[in-house]
N, C-alpha and C positions, 0 to 999 in steps of 0.2 A: 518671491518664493525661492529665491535662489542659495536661502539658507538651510534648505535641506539639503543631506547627503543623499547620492544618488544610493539606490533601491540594493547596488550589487558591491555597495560600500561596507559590508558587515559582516560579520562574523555570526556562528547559532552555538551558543551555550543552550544545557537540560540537562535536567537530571530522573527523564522517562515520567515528568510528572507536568513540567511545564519549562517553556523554553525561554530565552530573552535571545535579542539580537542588542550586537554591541558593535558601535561603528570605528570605523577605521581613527577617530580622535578621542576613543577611547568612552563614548557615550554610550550606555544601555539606553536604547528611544524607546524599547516596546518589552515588554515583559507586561504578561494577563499573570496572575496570581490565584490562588497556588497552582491551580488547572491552564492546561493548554487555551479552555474553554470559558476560562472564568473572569470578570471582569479585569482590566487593564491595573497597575498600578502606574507603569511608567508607558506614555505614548507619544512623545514627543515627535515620533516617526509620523503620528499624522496630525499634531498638532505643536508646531514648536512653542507657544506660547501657553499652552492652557496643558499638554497632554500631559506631563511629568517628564522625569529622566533621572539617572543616576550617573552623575559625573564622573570621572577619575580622569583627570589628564595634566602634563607637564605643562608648563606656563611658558612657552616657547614661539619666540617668531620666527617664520623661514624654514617650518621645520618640513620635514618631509613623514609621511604616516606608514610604517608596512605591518601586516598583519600574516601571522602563520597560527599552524595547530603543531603544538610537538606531535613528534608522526605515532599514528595510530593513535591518535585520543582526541576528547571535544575541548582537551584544554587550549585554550586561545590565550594565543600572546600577541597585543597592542605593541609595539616599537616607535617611539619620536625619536628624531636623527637631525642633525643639527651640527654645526661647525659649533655650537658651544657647551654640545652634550648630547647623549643617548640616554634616552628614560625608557623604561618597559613597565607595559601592565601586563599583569597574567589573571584571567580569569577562568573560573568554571563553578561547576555547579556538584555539590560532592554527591556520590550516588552511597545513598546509605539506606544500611539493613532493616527492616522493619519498617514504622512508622518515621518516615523522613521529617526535618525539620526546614525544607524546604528553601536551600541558603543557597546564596549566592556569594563566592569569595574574591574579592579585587585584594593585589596586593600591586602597589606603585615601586618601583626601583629606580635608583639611579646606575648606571653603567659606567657612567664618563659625565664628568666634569661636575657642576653645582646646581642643580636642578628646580627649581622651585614648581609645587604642582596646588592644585587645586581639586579639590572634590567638595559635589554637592549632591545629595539628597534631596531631590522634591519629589515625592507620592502625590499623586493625585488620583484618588481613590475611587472605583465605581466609573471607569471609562471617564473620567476628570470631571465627575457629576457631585462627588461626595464632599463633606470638608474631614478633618482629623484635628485634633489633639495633639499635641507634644510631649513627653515626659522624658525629662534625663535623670542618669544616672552614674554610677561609676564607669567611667570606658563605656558606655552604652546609651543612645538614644532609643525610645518607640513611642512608635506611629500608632494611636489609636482611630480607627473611623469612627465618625460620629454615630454614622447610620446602621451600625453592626458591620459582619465582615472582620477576613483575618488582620489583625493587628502585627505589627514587624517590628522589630527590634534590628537596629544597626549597632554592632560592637565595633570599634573604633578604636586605635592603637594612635591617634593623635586627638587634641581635643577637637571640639565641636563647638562653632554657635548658631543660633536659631535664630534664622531671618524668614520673618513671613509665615513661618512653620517649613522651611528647609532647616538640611542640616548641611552647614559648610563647614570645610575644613579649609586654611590655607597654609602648605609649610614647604620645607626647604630638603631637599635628602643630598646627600654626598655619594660619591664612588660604595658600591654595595649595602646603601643602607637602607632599609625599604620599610614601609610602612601600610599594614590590612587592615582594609574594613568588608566585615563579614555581614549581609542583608539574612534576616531569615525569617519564618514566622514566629510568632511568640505562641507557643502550645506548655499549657501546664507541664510542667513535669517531663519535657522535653527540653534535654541540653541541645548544643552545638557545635559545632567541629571549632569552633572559637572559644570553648569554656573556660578550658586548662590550656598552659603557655604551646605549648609542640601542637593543638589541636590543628589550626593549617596545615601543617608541615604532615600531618598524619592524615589530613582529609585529603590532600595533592597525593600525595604517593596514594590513597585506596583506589584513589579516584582513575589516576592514570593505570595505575594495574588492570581493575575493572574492563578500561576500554582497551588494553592493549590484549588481555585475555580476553575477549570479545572480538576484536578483530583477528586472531589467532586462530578459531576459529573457520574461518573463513577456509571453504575447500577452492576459492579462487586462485590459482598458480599461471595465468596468462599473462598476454600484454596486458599493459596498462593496468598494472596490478593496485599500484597506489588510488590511482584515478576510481576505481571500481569499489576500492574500500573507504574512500572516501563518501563513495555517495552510498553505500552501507551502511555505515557509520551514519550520517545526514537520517536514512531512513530510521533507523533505528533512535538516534533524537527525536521521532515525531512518533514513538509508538509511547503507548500508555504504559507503565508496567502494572498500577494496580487493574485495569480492567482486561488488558490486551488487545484493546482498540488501536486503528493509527489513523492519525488525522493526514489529509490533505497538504497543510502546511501551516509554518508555525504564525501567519498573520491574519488579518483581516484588514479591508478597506487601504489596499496597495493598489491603484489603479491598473489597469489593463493599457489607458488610454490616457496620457498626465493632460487632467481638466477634464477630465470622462467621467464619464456618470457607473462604469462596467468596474464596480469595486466592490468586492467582495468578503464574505466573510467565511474562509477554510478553515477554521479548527476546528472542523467536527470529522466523523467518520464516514466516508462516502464508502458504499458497501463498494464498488466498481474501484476507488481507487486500493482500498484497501485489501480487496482481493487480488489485484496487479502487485504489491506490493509484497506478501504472502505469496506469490509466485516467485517475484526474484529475490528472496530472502531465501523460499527453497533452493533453488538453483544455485545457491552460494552457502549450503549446509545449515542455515539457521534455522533448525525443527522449532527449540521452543518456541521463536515467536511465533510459529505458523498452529503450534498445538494451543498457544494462548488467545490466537486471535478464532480458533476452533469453537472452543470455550463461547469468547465473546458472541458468534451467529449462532450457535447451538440455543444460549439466552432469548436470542432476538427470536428463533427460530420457534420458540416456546410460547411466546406472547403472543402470535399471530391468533385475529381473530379470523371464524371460519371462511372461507373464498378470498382471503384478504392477501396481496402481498407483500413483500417486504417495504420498507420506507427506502428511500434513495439512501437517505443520510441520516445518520442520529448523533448524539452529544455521546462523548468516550464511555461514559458510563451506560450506555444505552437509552435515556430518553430522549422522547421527541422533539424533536426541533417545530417549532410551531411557529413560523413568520419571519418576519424579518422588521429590524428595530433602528431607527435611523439615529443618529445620537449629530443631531442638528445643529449643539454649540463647537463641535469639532470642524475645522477647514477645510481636513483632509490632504494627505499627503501633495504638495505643492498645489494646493486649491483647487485639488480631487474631489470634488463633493456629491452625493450625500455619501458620510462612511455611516457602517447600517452593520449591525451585530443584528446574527441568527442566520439564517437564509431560505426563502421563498422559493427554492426547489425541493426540501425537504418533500412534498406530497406528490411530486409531481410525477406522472408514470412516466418511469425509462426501461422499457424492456432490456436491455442490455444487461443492465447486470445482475440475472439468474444466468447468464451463460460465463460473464467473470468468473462468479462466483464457483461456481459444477466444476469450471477448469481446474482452480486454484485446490477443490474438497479434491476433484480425481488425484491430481499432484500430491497432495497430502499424503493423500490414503495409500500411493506408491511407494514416498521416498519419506513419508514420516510416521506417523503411526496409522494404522487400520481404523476406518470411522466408524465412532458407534451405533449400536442399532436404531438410540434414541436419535441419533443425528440423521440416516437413512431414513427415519419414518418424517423426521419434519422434512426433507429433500427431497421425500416424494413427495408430499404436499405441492413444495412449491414447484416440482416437475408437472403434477396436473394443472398446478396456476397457470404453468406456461403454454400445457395443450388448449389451454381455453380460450389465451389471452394474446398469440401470437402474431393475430393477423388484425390487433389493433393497431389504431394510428397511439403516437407515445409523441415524446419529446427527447430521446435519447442523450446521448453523451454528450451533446454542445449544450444543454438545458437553455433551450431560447427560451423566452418570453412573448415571442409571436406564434404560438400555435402550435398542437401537436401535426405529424408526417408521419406516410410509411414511408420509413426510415429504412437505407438498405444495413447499414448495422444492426440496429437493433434486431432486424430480422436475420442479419447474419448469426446474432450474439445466443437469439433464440435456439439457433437450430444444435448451437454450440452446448446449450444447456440440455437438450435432448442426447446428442454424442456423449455425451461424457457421463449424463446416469445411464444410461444405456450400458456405454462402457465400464463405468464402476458398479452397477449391478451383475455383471457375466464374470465380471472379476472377484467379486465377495461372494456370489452366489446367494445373491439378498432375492427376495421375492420382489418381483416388477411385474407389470405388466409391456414384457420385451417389445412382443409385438406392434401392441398401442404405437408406444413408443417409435420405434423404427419406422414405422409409418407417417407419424407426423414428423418427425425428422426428414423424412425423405422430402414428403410435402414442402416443408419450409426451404432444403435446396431447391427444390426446385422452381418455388417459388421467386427465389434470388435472381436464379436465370432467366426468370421468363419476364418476370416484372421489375427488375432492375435491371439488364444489359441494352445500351442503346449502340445501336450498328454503327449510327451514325457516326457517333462519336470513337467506338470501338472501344468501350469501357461501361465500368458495371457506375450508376450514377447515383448521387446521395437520397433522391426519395423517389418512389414511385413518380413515374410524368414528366421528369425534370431533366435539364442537360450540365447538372451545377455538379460538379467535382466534388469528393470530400475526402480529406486526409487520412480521418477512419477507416478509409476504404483497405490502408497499407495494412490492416490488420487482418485482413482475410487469409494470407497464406501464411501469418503467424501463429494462429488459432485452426490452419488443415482445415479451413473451408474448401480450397480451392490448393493446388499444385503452384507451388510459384514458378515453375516453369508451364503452366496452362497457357497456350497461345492468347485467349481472354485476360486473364490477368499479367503477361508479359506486353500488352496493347493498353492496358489498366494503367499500370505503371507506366508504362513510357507517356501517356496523354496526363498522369498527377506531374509525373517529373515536367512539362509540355507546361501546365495550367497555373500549380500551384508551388512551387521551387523558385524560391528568387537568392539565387549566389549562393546556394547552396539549403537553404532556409525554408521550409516548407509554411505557407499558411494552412491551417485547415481546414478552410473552402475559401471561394473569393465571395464578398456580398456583391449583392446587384439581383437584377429580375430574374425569377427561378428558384433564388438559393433560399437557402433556412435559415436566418438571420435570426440575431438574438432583440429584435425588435427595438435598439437602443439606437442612438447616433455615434458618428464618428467611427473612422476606423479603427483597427486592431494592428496587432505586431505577427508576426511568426508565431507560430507556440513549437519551443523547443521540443518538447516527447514526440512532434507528430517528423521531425527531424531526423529522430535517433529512430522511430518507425520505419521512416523511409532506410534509412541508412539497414538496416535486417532485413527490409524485404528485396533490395538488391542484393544483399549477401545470398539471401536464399534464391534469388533468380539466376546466379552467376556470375552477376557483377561487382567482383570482390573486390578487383583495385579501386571502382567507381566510390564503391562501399567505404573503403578506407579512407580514400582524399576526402570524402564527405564528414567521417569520423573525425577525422582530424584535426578538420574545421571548426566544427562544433565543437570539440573541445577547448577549443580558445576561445570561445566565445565565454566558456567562465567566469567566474569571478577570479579573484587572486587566492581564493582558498578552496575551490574549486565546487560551488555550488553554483544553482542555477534556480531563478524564476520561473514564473510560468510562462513567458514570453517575451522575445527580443526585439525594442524595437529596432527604426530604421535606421540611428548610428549606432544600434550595437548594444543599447543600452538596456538594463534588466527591465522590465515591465511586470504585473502584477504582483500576487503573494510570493512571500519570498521565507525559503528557499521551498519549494513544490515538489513533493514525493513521486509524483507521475515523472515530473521530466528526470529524474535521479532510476526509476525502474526503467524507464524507456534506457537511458545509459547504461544500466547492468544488463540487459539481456540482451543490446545491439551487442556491445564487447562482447559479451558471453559468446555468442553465435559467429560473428565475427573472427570470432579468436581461435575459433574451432577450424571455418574456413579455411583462415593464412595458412595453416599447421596441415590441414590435408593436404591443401594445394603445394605444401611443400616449402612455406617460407619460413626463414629461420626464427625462433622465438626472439 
């Protein structure tokens, strides 16, 4: 299995509609078509034999790989380096007006010396379930699926031949001579940024403009300026533009565990991540996406049958996720198996996020636009769901598969959901019932205190009964549950930093007898977000230099383009879906806060 590149070897091209990953030797392994959400054309990432891929790389031995983004943009530049030459790929994805044609542009260069490259073409169509067709043409190859589904056309500025139903090319380029092939879908009546001779050269400049006026944007002026717009940018490749959804992240079925069965499928809409998301994008001036993703719950918020609540997760366009689909002929990323498209949390109750959500609607309604009345009556809705439903057992934010808990987040999340309509009803002057309200809110802290605080230990614990730690926990003085200078929660902290911190590295809980396991075998890694967690709520307790060296740390734990998985394992290495929107907001709002601290405290920017 050692022919796969490691998880944190790649680069994320999109164009807000669906994303590829392209590795460091210049392979796209994984690109779903035309959707974030839609089946695979190329997945070589979790099956190097069977998955597909789309090649471009120099023919070089000895070489060495480095990969960058020209700054502010998702254009990615591939580099091979070599005592017998310098080859560069450049790729991205053009973002274009209207009805996209959903392309992907590689152009191959040589820099130095005589280069001989290779590129290949293989689709494998419908998760590498399907077969296709071939048809050439002038400078253009396409892919037909046998079984329906979108058809692709590759235009090609070198010929092509057709092995097996791939398309190879093999040629030679010199000092600046470079050679594009442009992937896109075939839609009637739909050109391409490839049509007419300057069309690349015209889809690269919109395209970088685009992100560079997009990150401009950005009311961000701290430390770590680049770093923070980087994982901006990251978030913003994984939001939808036609629905205004944003997925999780741009993979499915990237182990947690390499030979674990804890492989997942993220590109759908988890309301909890998405509303975290829609927080630090506010925080950093980006209204429309927060008015787009408005839009998106307002929809969802409309469907609801009566006493019903919301779904965990749903697909970008808003339907339901119903199960989970194991796709058997696949290996799985280094004989990761089963990989499983859908996911089996979709139904599951997580009280937690009506209190994400109320956070992110209050934030809105402050620093973006005023919510409407039709959005208020569906939010009280789901505010009465939450007086009815607060003091059930759930499955919350770790989504185990061993059993629902009274969970102390969820019931933190709940009470968080009562605060904030509370508070954005006194502020619009919407009709509520305040009182109700204020009441059960009250009940729900106090509930916290009385049934989650164990003396013992001198900390608030993850489920009613239990003495098991959970990283969740760091978010109580983030979310003004609790004072983070509270002598409880300064006891809190110090017994998570004590429990669950190894070199800096937070798990977010230890398994064993007690704890709430997600019923699977085998251990897990760190998860990054609950890191960048810890790292804010010592900023907010005082410990602001602790806060930085911890910052710091984690930051090198990046990749070399500076994204992050969902979890680190134990040499360091990126572990699950990759690159993960949570661990990118937990980044923006530790700097955010962080950055605020140094600066009162008096340290120079």
């Amino acid at each position: 299995m050692s022919d796969y590149p490691p998880i944190e070897d790649h680069g994320l091209i999109g164009d807000l509609h669906t994303a590829a990953l392209v590795a460091v030797d210049g392979t796209i392994d994984f690109l779903p078509f035309p959707s974030f959400d839609s089946p695979t054309v190329c997945a070589s990432l979790l099956d190097r034999r069977r998955g597909g891929c789309f090649e471009l790389k120099p023919v070089i031995e000895r070489a060495a790989h480095k990969q960058l983004y020209l700054p502010d943009t998702a254009v990615l530049l591939t580099r091979t380096l070599s005592d017998d030459g310098v080859a560069e790929i450049s790729d991205f994805m053009p973002i274009a007006p209207g009805e996209p044609a959903h392309t992907i542009v590689r152009r191959a260069k040589c820099v130095r010396g005589e280069i001989p490259f290779r590129m290949r073409f293989a689709p494998r169509f419908d998760y590498a379930r399907g077969t296709h067709r071939v048809e050439s043409g002038d400078g253009e190859t396409r892919f037909v699926p046998e079984g329906g589904g979108p058809a692709l056309r590759l235009r090609h500025e070198r010929p092509v031949r057709i092995v097996n139903g791939d398309a190879v090319a093999e040629f030679t380029l010199r000092p600046n001579e470079t050679a594009a092939f442009v992937l896109e879908q075939l839609l009637p009546g739909v050109d391409s940024a490839a049509a007419h001779p300057d069309g690349t050269s015209e889809a690269f400049k919109h395209t970088s403009d685009f992100w560079r006026a997009w990150v401009g944007r950005s009311r961000y002026r701290g430390r770590w300026r680049e770093t923070v717009n980087r994982s901006a940018l990251t978030l913003k490749l994984l939001t939808s533009q036609p629905h205004g959804s944003i997925v999780a992240a741009a993979t499915f079925g990237l182990p947690e565990v390499i030979g674990g069965v804890r492989n997942w499928d993220y590109r759908y809409t988890w309301i909890r991540d998405a509303s975290f998301t829609l927080y630090a994008l506010m925080r950093l001036g980006y209204t429309d996406e927060s008015a787009a993703f408005m839009r998106w719950i307002e929809a969802r918020c409309r469907n609801l049958e009566p006493d019903h609540g919301l779904n965990v997760l749903y697909g970008i366009d808003g339907r339901t996720i119903d199960g989970e689909q194991r796709l058997e002929h696949l290996e799985g990323y280094r004989g990761s198996a089963p990989v499983s498209v859908g996911n089996g949390a979709s139904h599951q109750l997580q009280l937690d996020i009506y209190g994400e959500l109320l956070d992110s609607v209050d934030m809105y309604d402050q620093y973006g636009e005023p919510v409407s009345w039709e959005l208020w009556q569906d939010l009280t809705r789901l505010v009465e769901w939450v007086m009815h439903h607060w003091r059930e057992r759930d499955l919350g934010i770790w989504e185990p598969r061993s059993g629902p808990h009274h969970l102390l987040y969820s019931r933190v999340m709940c009470w968080v959901a009562l605060d904030r309509a509370v508070r954005l009803a006194l502020r619009r002057s919407f009709p509520a019932p305040i009182e109700r309200w204020r009441n059960a809110r009250d009940a729900i802290l106090t509930s916290v205190h009385r049934e989650f605080w164990n003396a013992e230990l001198g900390a608030f614990v993850q489920h009613h009964g239990s003495r098991t730690l959970d990283a969740s926990t760091l978010l109580m003085p983030l979310v003004k549950a609790i004072s983070p200078r509270d002598p409880c929660w300064l006891s809190t902290q110090k017994a998570i930093g004590a429990s669950l911190v190894d070199d800096s590295l937070v798990h977010r809980y230890r398994t064993g007898e007690g704890s709430v396991t997600d019923g699977l075998p085998g251990q897990e890694g760190t998860f990054s977000m609950c890191t960048f967690w810890y790292v804010e709520a010592l900023a907010r307790s005082g410990d602001v230099p602790l806060a930085r060296f911890i910052f710091e740390k984690m930051l090198g734990y990046a990749n070399h383009l500076g994204l992050y998985a969902e979890e680190l394992g134990p040499s360091g290495e990126h572990l699950g879906n990759f690159p993960q929107a949570f661990t990118h907001i937990g980044l923006i709002s530790a700097a955010h806060y962080l950055d605020r601290a140094l600066s009162e405290a008096g340290h120079a920017a």
